[in-house]
C-alpha positions in Angstrom: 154.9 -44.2 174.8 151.1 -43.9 173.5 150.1 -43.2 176.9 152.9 -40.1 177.3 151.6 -38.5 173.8 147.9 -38.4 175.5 149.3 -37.4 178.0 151.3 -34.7 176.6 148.5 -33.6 174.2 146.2 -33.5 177.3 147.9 -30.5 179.0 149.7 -29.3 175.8 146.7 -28.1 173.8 145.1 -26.4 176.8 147.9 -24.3 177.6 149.0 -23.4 174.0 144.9 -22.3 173.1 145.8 -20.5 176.9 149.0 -18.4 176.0 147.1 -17.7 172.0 144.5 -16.2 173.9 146.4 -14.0 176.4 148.7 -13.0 174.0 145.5 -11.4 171.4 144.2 -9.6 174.6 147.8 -8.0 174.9 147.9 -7.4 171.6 144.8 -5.4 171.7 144.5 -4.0 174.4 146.1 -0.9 173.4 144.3 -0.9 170.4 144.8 2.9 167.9 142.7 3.1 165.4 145.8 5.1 163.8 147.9 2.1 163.9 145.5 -0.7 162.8 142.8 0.7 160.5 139.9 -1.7 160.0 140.7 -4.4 157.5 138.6 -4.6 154.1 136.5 -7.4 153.5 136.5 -9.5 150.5 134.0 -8.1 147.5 132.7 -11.6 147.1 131.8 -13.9 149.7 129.7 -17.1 149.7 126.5 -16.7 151.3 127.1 -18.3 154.9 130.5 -16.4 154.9 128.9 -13.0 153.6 126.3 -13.9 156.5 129.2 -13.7 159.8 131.1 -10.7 157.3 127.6 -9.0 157.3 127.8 -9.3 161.4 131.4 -8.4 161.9 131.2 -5.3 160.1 128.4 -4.4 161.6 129.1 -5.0 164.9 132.8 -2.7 163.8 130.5 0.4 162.9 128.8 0.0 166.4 132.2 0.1 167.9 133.5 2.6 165.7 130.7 5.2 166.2 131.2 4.5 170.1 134.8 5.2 170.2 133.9 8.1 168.1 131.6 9.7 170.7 134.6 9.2 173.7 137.9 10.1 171.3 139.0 12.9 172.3 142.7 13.1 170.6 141.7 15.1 167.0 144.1 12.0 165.0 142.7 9.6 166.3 139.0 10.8 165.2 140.0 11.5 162.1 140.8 7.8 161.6 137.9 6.2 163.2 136.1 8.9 160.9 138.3 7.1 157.9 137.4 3.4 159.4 134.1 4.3 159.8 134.1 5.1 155.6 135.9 1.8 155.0 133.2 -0.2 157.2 130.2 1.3 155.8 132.0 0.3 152.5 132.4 -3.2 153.2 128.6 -3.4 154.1 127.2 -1.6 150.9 129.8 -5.3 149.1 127.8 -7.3 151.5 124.8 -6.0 150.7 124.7 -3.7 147.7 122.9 -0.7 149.7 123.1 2.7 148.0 122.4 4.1 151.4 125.7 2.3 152.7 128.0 4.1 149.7 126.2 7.4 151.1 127.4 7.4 154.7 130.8 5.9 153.2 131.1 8.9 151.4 130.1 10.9 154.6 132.7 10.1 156.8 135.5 9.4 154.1 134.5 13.4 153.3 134.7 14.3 157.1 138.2 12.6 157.3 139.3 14.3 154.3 138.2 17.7 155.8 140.4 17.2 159.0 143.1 15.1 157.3 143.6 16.9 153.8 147.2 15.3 154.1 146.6 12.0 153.9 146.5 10.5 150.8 144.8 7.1 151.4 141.9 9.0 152.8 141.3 10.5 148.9 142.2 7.0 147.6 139.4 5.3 149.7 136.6 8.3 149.1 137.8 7.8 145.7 137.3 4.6 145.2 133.3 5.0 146.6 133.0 7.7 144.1 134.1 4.8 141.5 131.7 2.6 142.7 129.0 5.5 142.4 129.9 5.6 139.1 130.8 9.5 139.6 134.0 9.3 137.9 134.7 12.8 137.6 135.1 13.0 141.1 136.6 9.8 141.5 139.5 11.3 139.6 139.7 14.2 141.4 140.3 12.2 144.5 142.8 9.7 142.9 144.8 13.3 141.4 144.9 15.0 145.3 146.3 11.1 146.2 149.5 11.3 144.2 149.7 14.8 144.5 150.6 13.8 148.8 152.0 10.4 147.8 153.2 10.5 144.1 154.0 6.6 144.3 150.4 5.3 146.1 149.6 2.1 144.5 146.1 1.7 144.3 145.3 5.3 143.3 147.9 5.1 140.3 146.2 1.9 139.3 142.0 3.4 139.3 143.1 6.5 137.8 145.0 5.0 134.9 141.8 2.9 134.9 139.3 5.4 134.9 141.2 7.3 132.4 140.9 4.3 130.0 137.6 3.3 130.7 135.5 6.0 131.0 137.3 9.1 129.9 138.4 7.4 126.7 142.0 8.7 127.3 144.7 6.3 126.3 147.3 8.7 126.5 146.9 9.6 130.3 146.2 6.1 130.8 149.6 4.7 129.3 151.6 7.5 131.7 149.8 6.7 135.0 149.8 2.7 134.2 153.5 2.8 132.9 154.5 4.3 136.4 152.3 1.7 138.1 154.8 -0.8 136.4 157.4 0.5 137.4 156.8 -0.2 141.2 154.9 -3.1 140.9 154.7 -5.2 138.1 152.0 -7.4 139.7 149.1 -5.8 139.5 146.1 -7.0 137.4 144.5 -5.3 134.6 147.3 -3.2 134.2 149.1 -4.9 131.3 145.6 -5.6 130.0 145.1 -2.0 129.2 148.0 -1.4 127.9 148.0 -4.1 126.0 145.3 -2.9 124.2 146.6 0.8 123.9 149.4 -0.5 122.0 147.2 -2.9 119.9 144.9 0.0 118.7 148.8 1.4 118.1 149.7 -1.3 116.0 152.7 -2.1 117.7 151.8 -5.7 118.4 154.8 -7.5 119.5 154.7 -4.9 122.2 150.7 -5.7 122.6 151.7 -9.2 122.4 154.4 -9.1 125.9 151.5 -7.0 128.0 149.4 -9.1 127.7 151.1 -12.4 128.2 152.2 -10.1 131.5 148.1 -9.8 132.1 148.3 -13.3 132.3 151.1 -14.0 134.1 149.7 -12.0 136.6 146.4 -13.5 137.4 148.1 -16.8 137.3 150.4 -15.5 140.3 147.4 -14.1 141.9 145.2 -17.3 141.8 147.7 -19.2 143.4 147.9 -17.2 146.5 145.2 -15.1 148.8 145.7 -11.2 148.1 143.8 -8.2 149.0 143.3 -6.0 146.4 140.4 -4.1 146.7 139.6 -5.7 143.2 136.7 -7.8 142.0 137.8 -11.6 141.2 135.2 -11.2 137.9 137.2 -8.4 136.8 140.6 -9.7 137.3 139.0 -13.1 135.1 137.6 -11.3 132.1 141.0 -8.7 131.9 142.9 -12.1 131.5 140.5 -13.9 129.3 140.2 -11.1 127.2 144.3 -11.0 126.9 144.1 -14.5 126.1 141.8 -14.2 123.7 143.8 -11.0 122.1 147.3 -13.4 121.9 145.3 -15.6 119.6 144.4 -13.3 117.8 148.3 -11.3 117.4 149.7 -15.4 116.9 147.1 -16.2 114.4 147.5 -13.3 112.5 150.6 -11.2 112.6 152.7 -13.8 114.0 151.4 -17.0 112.2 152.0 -18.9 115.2 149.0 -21.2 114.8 150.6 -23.5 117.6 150.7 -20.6 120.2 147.4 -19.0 118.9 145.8 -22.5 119.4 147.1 -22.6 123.0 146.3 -19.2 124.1 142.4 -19.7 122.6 142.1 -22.9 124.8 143.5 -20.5 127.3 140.4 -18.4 126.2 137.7 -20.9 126.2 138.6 -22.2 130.0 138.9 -18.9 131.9 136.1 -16.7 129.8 132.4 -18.1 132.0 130.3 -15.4 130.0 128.5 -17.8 127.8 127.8 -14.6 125.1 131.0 -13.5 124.7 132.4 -16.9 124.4 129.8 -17.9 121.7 131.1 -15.0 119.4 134.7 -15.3 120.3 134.1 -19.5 118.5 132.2 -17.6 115.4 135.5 -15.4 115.2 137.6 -17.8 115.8 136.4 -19.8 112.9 138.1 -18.5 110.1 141.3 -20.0 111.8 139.8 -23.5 112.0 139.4 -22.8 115.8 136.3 -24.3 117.4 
């Protein structure tokens, strides 16, 4: 019986790795760039693995710009124009280049030009101008996204993020971020915001279920991979911050001091920024919290 499983596994293996391979040149062989648009890379990548990303992407903007120069269907130019934005994207997260965000911006603006239909292509030239800190038109992009696909995702979530953040406009905030909800209702940093925009209300029991949502959330999200175009630091500090705001509602509007108690150890094991950690225990003091 030994024998016949070595046996077995001999020839088995061979011709499984065979038909895996024959089945991915199929696949691909008819590849559109319209039907499979590049794939984003993660934002944060140990070094080895930022090291083979770096390579990849690079070696997809060669390819790119060579299918570029031989495309002759108009679609199908616009969206190696649109991968070309996405790749050059991926690189500057590799490698922090300004000079990578610049020809991202190129051809997301060139795709936009020929495609001013498509909404993802003003989400993604969007999201550079976010990243260049040129919110104003960042927001401009995410507004022309919803005005083609009222219900896009991603551009709902930056712009009721941008509002927040760096237009200091709760109000708009609270309408794009409730809508968000309402289609998703796992999406991180979300209920953080809102969270706060009712604290700063007053309404805390209504603070108090966003942000335990917050949470929620990035507990769901650790568990599994996902591939929001979102930093992990980001999604950590919205949730250690929401922790740190229940302990605060428990202590002192609730007088929970068991659930306050709980969601500051929350706190102290999710929050890595030694600063903010060191003044969240002097705070934390007057409730015999240390």
């Amino acid at each position: 019986m030994k024998s016949l499983n070595i046996f077995t596994d001999r020839f088995f293996y061979p011709v499984l790795a065979a038909v895996w391979i024959a089945s991915m040149l199929m696949l691909h062989s008819n590849f559109s760039y319209r039907r499979k648009p590049l794939p984003s890379v993660d934002l944060e990548l140990p070094k080895n693995r930022g090291v083979q990303k770096t390579a990849i992407v690079r070696s997809s903007i060669n390819e790119l710009k060579s299918a570029l120069s031989t495309e002759n269907d108009p679609q199908d130019q616009l969206h190696i124009l649109h991968n070309l934005g996405i790749a050059y994207y991926d690189m500057h997260s590799l490698q922090q280049g300004r000079s990578m965000l610049d020809s991202a911006v190129y051809y997301f603006m060139k795709s936009v030009e020929g495609g001013p239909e498509i909404a993802r292509f003003y989400y993604n030239l969007g999201r550079t101008y976010t990243t260049l800190c040129n919110h104003r038109k960042a927001r401009t992009c995410y507004e022309k996204a919803l005005q083609i696909k009222p219900d896009h995702i991603l551009a709902l979530h930056n712009l009721g993020l941008v509002y927040y953040f760096e237009f200091n406009n709760p109000g708009q905030s609270n309408k794009y971020l409730q809508k968000l909800l309402k289609i998703d209702r796992d999406l991180p940093i979300c209920n953080y915001v809102l969270g706060e925009i009712y604290l700063d209300k007053k309404e805390y029991k209504r603070a108090l279920a966003y942000f335990i949502n917050e949470v929620q959330t990035y507990q769901k999200l650790t568990r599994r991979k996902f591939s929001l175009p979102i930093a992990k630091k980001n999604l950590q500090y919205a949730a250690a911050t929401a922790y740190l705001r229940m302990t605060e509602i428990f202590a002192e509007k609730i007088k929970n001091r068991q659930n306050a108690a709980a969601a500051f150890a929350s706190y102290l094991a999710l929050e890595n920024n030694i600063q903010r950690k060191s003044k969240s225990l002097q705070r934390m003091k007057k409730y015999g919290f240390k």
